[in-house]
MDTraj code that builds the backbone (N, CA, C; nanometers):
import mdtraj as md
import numpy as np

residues = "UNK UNK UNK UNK UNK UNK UNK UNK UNK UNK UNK UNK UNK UNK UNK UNK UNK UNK UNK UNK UNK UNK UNK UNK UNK UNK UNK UNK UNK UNK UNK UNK UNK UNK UNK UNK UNK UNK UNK UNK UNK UNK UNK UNK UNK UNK UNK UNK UNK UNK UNK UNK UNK UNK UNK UNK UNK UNK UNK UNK UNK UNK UNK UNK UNK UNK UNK UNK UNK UNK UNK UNK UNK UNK UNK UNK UNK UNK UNK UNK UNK UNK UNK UNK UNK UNK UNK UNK UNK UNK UNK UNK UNK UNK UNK UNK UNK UNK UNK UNK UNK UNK UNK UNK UNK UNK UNK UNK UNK UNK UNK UNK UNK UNK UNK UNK UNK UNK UNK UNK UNK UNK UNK UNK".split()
xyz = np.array([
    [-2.4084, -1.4402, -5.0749],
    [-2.3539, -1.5697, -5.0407],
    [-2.3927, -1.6078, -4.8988],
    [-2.4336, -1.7038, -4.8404],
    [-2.4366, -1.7338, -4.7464],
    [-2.3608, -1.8813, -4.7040],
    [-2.2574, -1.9034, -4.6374],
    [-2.1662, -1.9745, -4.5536],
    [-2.2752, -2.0395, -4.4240],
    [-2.2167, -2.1662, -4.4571],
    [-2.2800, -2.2340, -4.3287],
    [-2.1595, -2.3733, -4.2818],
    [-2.1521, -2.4131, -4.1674],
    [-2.0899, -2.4785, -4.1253],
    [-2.1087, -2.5332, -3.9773],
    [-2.0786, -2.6839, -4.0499],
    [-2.1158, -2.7869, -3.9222],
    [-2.0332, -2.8448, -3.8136],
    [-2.0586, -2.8468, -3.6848],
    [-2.0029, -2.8923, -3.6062],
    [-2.0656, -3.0245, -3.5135],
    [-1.9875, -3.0761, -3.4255],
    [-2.0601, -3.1708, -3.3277],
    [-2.0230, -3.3040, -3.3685],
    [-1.9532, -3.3637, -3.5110],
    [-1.9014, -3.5219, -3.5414],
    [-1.8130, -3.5269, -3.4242],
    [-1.7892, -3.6514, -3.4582],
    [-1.7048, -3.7578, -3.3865],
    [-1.7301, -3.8725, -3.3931],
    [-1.6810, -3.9548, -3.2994],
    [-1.6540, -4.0985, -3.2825],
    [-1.7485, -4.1505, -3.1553],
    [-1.7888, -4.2222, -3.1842],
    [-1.9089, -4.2919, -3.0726],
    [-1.9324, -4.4449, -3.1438],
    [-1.9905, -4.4681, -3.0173],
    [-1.9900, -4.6514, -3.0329],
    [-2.1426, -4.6686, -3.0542],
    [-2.1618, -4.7847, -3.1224],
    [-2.3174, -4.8029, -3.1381],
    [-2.3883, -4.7678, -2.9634],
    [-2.5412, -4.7342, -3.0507],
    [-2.6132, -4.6914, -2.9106],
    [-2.6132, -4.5637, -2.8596],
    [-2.4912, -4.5023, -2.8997],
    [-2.4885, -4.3863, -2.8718],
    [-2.5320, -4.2188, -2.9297],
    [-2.5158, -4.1321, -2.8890],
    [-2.5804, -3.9953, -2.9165],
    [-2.4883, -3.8752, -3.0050],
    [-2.5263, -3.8109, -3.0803],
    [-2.4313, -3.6941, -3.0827],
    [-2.5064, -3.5765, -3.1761],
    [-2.5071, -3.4806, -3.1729],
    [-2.5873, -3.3483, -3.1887],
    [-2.4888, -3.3105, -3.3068],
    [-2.5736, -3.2969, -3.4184],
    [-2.4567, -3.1659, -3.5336],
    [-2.5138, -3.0449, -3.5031],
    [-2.4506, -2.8972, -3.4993],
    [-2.4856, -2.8144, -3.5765],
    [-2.4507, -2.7459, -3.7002],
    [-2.5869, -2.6844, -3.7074],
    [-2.5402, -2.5765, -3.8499],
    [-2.5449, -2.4489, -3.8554],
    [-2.4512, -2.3415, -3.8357],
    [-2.4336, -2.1646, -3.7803],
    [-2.4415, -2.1637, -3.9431],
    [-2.5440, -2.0424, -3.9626],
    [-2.5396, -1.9845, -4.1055],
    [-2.4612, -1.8411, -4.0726],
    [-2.3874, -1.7710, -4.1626],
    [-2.3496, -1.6084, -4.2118],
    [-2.4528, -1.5209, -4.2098],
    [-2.5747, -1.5516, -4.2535],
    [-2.6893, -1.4971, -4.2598],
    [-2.7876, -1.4621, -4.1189],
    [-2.8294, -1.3516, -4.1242],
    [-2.9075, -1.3220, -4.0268],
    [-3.0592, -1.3993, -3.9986],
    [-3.0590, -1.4261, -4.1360],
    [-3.1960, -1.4388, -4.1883],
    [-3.2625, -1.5670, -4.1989],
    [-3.1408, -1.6574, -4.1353],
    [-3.1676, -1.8089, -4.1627],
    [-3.2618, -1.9088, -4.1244],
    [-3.3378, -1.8348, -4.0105],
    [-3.5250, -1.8959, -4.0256],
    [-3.5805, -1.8564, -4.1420],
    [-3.5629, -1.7978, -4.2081],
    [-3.6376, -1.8324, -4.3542],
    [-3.5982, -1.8820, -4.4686],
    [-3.4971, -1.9856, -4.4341],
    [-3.4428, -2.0870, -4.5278],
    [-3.5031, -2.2274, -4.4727],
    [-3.5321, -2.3086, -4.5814],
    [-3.5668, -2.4321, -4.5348],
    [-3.4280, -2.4772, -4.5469],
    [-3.3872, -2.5823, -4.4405],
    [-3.2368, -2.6453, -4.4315],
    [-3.2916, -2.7848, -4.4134],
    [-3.1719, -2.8819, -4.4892],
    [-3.1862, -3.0192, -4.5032],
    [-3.0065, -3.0825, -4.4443],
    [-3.0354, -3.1100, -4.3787],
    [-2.9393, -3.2364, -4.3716],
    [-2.9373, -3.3756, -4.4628],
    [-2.7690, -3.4182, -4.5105],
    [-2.7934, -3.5140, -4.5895],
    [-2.6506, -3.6072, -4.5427],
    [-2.6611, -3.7223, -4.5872],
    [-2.4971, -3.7582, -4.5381],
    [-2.4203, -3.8793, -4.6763],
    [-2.3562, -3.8772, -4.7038],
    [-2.2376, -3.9735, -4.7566],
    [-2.1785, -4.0544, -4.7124],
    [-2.1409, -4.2034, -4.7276],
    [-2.0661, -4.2805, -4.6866],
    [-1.9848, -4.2878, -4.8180],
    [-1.8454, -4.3573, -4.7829],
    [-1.7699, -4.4153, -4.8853],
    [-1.8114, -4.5083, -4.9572],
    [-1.7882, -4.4463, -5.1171],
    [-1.8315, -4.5596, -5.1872],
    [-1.9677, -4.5283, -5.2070],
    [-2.0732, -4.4617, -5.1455],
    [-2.1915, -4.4139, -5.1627],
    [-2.2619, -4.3023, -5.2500],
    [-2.3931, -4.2981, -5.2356],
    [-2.4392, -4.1597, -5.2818],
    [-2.4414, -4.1080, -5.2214],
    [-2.5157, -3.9739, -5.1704],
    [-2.5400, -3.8360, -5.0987],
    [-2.7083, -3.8922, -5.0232],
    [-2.7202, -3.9136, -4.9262],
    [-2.8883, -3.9473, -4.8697],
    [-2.9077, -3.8211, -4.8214],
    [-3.0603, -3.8295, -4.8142],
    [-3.1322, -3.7364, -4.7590],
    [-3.1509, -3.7890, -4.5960],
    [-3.1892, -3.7303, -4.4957],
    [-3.1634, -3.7765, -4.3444],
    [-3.2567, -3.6797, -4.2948],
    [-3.3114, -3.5690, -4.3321],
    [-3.3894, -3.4231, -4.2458],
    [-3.3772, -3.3430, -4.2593],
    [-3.4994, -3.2980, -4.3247],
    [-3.5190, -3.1343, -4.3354],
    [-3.6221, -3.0394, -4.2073],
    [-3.5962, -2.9442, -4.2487],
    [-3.6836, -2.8469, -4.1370],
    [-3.7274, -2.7379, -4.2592],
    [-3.8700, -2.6696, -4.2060],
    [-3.9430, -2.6229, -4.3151],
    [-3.8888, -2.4535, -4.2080],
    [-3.9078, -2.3204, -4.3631],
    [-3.8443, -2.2214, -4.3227],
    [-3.9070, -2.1433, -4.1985],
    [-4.0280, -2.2003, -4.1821],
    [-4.0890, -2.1867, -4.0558],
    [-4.0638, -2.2552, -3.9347],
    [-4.0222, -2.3470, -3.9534],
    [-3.9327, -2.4427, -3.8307],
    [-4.1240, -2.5269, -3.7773],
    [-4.2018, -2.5128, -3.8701],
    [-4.3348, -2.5814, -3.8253],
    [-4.3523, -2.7142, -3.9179],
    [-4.2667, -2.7276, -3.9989],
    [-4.2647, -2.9210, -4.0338],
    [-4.1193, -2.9534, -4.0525],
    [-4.1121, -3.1106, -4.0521],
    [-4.0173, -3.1785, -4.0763],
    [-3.9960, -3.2781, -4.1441],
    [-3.9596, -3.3384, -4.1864],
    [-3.9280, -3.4662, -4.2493],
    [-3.8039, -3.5382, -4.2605],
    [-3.8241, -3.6855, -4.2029],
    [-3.6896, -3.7573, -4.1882],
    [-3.6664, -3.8998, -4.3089],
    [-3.5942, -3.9260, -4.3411],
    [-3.5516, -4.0559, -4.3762],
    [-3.5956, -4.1532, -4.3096],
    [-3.6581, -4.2692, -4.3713],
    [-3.7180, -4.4001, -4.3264],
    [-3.5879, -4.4745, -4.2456],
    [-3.4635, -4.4777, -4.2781],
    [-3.3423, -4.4730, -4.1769],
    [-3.3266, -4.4629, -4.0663],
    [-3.3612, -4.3542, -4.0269],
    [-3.3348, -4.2234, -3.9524],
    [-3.4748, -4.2067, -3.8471],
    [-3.5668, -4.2157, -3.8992],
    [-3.7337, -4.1787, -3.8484],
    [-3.7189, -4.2225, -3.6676],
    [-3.7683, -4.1889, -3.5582],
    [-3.7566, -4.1681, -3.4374],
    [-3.6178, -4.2200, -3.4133],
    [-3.5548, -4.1422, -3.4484],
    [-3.4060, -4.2295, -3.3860],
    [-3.3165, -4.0777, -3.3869],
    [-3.3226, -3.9717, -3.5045],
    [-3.2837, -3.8592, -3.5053],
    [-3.3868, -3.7419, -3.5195],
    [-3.3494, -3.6190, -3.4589],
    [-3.4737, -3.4707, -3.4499],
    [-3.3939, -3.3751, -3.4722],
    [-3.4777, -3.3145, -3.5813],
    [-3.4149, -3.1965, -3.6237],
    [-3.5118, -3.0526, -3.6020],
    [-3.3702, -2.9540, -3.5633],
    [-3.4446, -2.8624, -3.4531],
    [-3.4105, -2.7226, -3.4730],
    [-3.4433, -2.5985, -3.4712],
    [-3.4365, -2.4704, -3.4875],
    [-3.3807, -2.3997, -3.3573],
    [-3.2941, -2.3384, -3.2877],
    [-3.2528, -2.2510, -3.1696],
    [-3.3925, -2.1847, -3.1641],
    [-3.4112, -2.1051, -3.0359],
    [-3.4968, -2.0479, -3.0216],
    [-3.4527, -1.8054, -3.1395],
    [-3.3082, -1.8274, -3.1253],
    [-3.2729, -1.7249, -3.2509],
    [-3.2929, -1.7718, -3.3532],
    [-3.2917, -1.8835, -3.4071],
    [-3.3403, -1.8875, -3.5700],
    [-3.1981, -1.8596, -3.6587],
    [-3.0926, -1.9017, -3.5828],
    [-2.9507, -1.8666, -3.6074],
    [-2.8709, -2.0105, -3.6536],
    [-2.9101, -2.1004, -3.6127],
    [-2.8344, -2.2371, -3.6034],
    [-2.9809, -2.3322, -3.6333],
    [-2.9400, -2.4406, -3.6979],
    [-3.0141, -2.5946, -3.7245],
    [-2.9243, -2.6913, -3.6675],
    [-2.9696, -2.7619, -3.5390],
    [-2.9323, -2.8877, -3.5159],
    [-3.0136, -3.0385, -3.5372],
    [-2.9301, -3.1437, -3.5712],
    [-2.9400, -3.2516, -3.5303],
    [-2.8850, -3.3192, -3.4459],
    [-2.9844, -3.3826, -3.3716],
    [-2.9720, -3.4770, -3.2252],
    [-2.9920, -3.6135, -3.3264],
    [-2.8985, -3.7111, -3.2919],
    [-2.8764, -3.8352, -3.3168],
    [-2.8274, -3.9000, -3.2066],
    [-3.0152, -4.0150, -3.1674],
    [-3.0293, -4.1030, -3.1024],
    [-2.9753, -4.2123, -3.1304],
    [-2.9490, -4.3282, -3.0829],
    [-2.9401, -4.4961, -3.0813],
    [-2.8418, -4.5224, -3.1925],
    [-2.7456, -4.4879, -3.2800],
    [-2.6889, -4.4789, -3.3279],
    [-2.6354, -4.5987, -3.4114],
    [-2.6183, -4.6318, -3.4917],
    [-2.5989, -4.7658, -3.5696],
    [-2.4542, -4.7111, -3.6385],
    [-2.4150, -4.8484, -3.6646],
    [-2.2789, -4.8672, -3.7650],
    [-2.3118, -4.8114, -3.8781],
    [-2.4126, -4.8194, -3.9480],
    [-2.4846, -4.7633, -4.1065],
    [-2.4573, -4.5899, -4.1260],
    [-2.4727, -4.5619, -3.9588],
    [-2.4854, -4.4205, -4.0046],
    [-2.3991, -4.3492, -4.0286],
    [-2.2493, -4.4289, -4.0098],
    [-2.1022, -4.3669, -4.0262],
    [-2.1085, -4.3053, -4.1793],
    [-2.0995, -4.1495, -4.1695],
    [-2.0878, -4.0826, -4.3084],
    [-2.0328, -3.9365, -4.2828],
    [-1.9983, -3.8655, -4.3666],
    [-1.9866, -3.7351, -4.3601],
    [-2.1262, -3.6595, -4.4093],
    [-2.1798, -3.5869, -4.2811],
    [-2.2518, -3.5717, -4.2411],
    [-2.2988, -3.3767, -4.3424],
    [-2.3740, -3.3527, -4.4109],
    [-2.3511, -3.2439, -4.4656],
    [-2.4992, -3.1269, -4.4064],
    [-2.4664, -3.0024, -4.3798],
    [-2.6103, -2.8812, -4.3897],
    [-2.6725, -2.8472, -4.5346],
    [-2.7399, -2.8429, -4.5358],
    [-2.7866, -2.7245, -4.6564],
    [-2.8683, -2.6572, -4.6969],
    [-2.8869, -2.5344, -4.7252],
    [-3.0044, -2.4310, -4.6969],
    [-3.0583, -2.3989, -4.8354],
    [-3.1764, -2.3282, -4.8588],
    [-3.2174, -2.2578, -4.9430],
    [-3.3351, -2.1864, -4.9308],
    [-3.3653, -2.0840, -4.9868],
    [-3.4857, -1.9912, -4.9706],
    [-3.6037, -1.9697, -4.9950],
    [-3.5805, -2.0410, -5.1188],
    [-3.7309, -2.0591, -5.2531],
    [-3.7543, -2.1573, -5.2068],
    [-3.7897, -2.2584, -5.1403],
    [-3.8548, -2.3097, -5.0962],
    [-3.9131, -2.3815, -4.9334],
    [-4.0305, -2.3830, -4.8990],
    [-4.0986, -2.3781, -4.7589],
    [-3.9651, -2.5198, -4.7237],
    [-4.0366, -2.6000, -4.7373],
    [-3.9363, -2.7360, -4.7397],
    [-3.8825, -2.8414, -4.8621],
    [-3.7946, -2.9214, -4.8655],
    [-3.7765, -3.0001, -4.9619],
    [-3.6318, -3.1032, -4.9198],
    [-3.6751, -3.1977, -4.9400],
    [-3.5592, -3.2985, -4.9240],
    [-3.4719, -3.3458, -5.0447],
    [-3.4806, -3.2863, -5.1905],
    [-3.3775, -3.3012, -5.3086],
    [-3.2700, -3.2422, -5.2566],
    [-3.1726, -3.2842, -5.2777],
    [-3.0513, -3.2352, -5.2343],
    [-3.0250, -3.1222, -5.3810],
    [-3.0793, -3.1694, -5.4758],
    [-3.0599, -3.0456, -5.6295],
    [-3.1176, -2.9593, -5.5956],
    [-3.2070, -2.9186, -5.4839],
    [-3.2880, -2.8116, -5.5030],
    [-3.2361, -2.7113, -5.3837],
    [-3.0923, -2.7606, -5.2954],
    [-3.0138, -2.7106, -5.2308],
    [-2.9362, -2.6002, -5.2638],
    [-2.9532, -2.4384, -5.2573],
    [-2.7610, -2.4029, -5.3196],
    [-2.6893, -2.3922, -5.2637],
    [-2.6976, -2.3982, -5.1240],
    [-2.5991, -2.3536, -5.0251],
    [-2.5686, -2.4559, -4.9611],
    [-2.4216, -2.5240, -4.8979],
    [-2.3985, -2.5932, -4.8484],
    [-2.2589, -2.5771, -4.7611],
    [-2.2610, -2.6664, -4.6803],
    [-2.1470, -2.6439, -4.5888],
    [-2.0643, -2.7503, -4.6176],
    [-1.9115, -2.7801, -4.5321],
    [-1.8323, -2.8502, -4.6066],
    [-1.8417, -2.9861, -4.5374],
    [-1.9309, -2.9889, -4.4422],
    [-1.9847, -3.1614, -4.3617],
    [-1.8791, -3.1968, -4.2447],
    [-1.8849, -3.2254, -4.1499],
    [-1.8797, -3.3314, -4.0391],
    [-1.9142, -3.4952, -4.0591],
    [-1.7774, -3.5253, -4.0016],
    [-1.7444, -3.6656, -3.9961],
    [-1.8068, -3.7219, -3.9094],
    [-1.9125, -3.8045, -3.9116],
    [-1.9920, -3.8871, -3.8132],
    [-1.9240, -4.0718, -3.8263],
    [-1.8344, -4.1069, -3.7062],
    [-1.7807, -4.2193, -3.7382],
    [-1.8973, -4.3279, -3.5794],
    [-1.9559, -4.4170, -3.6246],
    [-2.0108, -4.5115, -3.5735],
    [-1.9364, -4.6766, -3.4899],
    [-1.8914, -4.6906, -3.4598],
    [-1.8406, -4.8042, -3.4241],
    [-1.9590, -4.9420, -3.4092],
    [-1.9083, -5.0314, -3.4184],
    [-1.9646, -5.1747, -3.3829],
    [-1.9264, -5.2347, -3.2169],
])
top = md.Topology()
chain = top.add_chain()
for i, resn in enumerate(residues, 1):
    res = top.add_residue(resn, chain, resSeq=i)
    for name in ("N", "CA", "C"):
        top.add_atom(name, md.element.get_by_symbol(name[0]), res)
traj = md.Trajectory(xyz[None], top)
């Protein structure tokens, strides 16, 4: 089993910044590709950024694209996101999620592991 869980939501006003992380149970968690995804009310589940299990590609949401970076510690212990310029849109609960079998992938089905998400609230 591997446990992962996010920290760093809150409340911020448009324009503004805020960093999630994601601490895995696992030692081993540079060799999981991890995706970030988020939910709003009333919504589906989006995709927002993945990191490949090498921490040597990425891929973001057309949303999202230079505005948030997703990043590996130099231990290979934690996945953060830094969220730039911040919009009202992006208010969601904010989720990690890892898996092994594959280098990278942004399906959230092809996820098994997940954490229980951070509240990212946006203001106007």
């Amino acid at each position: 089993q591997v446990q992962l869980v996010e920290s760093g939501g809150g409340l911020v006003q448009a324009g503004g910044s805020l960093r999630l992380s994601c601490a895995a149970s696992v030692r081993t968690f540079s060799s999981y590709a991890v995706g970030w995804f988020r939910q709003a009310p009333g919504k589906d589940r989006d995709f927002v950024a993945a990191i490949s299990r090498s921490g040597g590609n990425s891929y973001y949401a057309d949303s999202v694209k230079g505005r948030f970076t997703i990043s590996r510690d130099s231990a290979g212990n934690t996945v953060y996101l830094e969220m730039n310029s911040l919009k009202p849109e992006d208010t969601a609960v904010y989720y990690c999620a890892a898996d092994s079998r594959w280098a990278l992938t942004t399906s959230q089905y092809n996820y098994n592991y997940w954490g229980r998400g951070t509240q990212v609230t946006v203001s106007s």
